[in-house]
N, C-alpha and C positions, 0 to 999 in steps of 0.2 A: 672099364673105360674111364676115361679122364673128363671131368667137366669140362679141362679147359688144356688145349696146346697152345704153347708158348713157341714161336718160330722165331730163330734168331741165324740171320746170315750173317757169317763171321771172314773178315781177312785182314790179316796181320793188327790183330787187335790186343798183341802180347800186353801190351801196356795197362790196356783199361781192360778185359776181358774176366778177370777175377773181381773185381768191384763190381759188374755188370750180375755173375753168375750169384754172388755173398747173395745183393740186394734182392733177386729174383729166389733161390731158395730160402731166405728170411721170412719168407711172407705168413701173414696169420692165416691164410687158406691157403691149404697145402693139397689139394686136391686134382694137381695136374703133369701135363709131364712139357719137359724143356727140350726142345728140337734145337740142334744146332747144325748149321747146314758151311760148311766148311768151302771157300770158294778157292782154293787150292792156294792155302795162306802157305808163305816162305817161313814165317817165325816160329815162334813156341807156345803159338793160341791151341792150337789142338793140344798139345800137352798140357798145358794149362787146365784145360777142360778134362780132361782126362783124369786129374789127380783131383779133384773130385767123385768122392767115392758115394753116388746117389744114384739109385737105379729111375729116376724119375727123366733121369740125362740121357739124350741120344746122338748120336753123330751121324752124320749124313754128308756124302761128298757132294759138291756141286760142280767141279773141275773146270773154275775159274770163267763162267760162263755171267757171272753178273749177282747181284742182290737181287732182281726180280727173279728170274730164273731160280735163286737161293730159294725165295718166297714158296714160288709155284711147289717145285720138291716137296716142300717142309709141309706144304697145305696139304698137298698127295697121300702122304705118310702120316698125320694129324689123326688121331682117335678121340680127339677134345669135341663138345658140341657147341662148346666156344674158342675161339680162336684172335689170339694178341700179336699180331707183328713188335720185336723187339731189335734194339739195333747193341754189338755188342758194343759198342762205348758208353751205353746210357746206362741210367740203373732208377730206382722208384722208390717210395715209400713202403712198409712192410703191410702195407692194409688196403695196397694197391688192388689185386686179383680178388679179396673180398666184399670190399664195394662195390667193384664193377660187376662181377660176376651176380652180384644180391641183387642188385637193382634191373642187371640184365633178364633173368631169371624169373623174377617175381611180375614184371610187364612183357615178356616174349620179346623181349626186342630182334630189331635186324642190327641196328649200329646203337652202341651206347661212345660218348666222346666226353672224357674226360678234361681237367683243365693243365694244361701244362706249362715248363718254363725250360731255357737253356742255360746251360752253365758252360759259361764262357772259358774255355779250356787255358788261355792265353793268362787270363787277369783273374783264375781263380776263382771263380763268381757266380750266383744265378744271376741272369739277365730276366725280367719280362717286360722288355719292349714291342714283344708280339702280341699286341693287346687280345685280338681275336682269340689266341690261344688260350688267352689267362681264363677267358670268359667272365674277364670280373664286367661287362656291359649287357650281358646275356639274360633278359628277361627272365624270372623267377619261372612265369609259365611254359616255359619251355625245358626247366628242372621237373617241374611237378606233372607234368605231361609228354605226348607222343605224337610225334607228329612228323609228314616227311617232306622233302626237300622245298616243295610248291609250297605248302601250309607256314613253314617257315620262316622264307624269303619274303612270304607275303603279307608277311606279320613285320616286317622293317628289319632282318636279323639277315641278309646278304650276306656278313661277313663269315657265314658259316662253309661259305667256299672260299676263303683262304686258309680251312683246315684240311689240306691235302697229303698231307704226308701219313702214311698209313699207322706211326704209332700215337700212343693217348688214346683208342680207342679197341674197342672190345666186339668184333662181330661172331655172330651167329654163322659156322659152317655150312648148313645147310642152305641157306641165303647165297651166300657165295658159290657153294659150287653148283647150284639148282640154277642160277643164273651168270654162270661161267664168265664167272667173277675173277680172273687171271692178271698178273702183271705181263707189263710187253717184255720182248726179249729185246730190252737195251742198257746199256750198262749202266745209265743213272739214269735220272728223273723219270723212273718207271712206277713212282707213286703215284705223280700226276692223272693220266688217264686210268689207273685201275681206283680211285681214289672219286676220280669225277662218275665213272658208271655206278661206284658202288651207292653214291648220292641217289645219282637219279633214281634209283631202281629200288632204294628203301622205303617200304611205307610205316616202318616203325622204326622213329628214330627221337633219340633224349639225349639228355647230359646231366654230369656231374660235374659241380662247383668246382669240386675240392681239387686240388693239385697234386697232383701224384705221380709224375714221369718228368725226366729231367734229360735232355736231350743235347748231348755235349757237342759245341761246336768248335770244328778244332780245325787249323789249315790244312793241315792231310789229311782227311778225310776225302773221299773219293767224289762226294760233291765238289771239291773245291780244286780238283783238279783240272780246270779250265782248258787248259791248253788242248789236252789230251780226250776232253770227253765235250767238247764244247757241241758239236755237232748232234749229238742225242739231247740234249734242252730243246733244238728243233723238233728232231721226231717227236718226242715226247707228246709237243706241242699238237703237232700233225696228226695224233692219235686221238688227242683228245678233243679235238677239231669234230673228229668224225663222231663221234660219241654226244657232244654237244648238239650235234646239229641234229640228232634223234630223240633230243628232248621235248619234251610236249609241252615245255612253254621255254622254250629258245628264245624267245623275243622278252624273255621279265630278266633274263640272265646274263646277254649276249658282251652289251657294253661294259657291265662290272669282271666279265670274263674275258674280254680283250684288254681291258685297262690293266688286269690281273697278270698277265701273257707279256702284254712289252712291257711294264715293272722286270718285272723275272729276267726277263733276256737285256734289258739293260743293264742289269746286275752283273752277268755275265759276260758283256760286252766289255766293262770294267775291268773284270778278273783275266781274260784272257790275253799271251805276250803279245808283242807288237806286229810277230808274223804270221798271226790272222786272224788280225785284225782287218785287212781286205777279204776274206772271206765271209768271214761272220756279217760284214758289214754290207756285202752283198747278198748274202741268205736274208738277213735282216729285212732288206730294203723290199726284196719280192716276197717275203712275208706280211709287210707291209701295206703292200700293193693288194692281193691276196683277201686280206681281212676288209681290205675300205670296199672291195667288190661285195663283201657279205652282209658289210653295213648297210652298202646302196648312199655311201657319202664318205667322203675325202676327212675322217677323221683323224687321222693318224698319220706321218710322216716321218722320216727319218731323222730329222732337225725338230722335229718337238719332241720325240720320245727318248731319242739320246744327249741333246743338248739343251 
């Protein structure tokens, strides 16, 4: 059996897919195996993958059902007792899987979260204007210790829920699936709510300084397809609504998690073309509406959050 599965949803990632695979078989612990779950790419990423000759590789169909759906599969099939969400455009340092793995290992963790940056696909570049990710503000004791999401938060370190996207970190399988720890079946921002449960429900949880995952952001990329997936940023939302509201301190979370919510969708308000932009901006508004009811106060409105 494998320490550690590696799960990577792959479509049409002919481009960057071999830089993704080098980095991930480069690594100084080599103790695991590489899941690729194939979400019925048109290009030459499965071929790609393919001529790799490492029996540590596996393919696995998804038949174009989404990157969460990719996830769930990959976890299914997973023989690792750790387990790394990977995206195929990214790629890491080669001493990535042995830190995490050491440090996970050696305190039993449920989430270990490593510090990460983007590399701006456009201007060639690492970017870290994601501060939170960098974790260069991240209290020493919370390196050298274990602790979970309440213990955290309450220690001044909030911004550890803008780390939602499922890669830079290392969970524990049995945590997950013992707590049916699943992404939704939507075609993007399916990190969001499997991302916010896996928080709540960890009661060993640490980090690592160091930087090690590089997270490419590029315009095609299927986040960024606006037009076409704009409406699943709501659901998303909507799941993680429900998820939230079963937290047992709801009320230390709520405000920095709605502030969190129309940030995002503002974003996206942005991105999306001009013909719907009438819709969005009416989902908007009764979401809106929605959240000042959960507040019990008119904080939010349409003209402060978008304008």
């Amino acid at each position: 059996m494998s320490s550690i599965s590696i799960i990577v949803p792959v479509f049409n990632v002919e481009k960057y897919i071999k830089e993704c695979i080098i980095s991930l078989l480069n690594q100084t612990f080599k103790d695991f195996e590489l899941i690729f779950v194939d979400d019925n790419s048109s290009d030459n990423t499965v071929n790609i993958i393919k001529s790799f000759k490492d029996e540590r590789i596996k393919i696995l169909k998804n038949e174009g059902k989404g990157a969460g759906c990719a996830r769930n599969l990959g976890l299914k099939n997973a023989a690792g007792k750790w387990i790394i969400f990977f995206d195929g455009d990214d790629f890491c340092k080669s001493d990535y899987l042995e830190k995490m793995v050491k440090k996970a290992e050696n305190i039993n963790l449920d989430i270990l979260i490593c510090a990460t940056a983007e590399f701006i696909e456009k201007k060639h570049k690492i970017s870290r204007h994601r501060i939170s990710h960098t974790l260069t503000n991240l209290d020493e004791k919370f390196v050298n210790g274990v602790y979970n999401l309440h213990q955290i938060i309450k220690n001044g370190e909030i911004s550890i829920l803008e780390m939602i996207e499922p890669w830079g970190k290392i969970y524990k399988k049995d945590f997950l699936i013992s707590n049916n720890i699943m992404f939704p079946k939507i075609l993007c921002a399916e990190d969001t709510p499997f991302l916010y449960k896996a928080l709540f429900l960890a009661q060993k949880i640490s980090f690592i300084k160091d930087e090690l995952v590089y997270i490419r952001r590029r315009p095609s990329s299927l986040s960024f397809s606006t037009n076409k997936n704009w409406i699943n940023y709501f659901l998303a939302y909507e799941l993680a609504d429900e998820i939230i509201k079963k937290y047992e301190y709801f009320e230390d979370i709520i405000e920095f998690y709605l502030d969190r919510k129309f940030n995002t969708l503002k974003y996206f308000y942005k991105k999306v073309g001009i013909l719907f932009k009438i819709p969005y901006l009416l989902k908007f508004k009764k979401q809106i509406n929605f959240d000042n009811k959960t507040l019990g106060k008119n904080k939010y409105s349409v003209l402060k959050v978008l304008f």
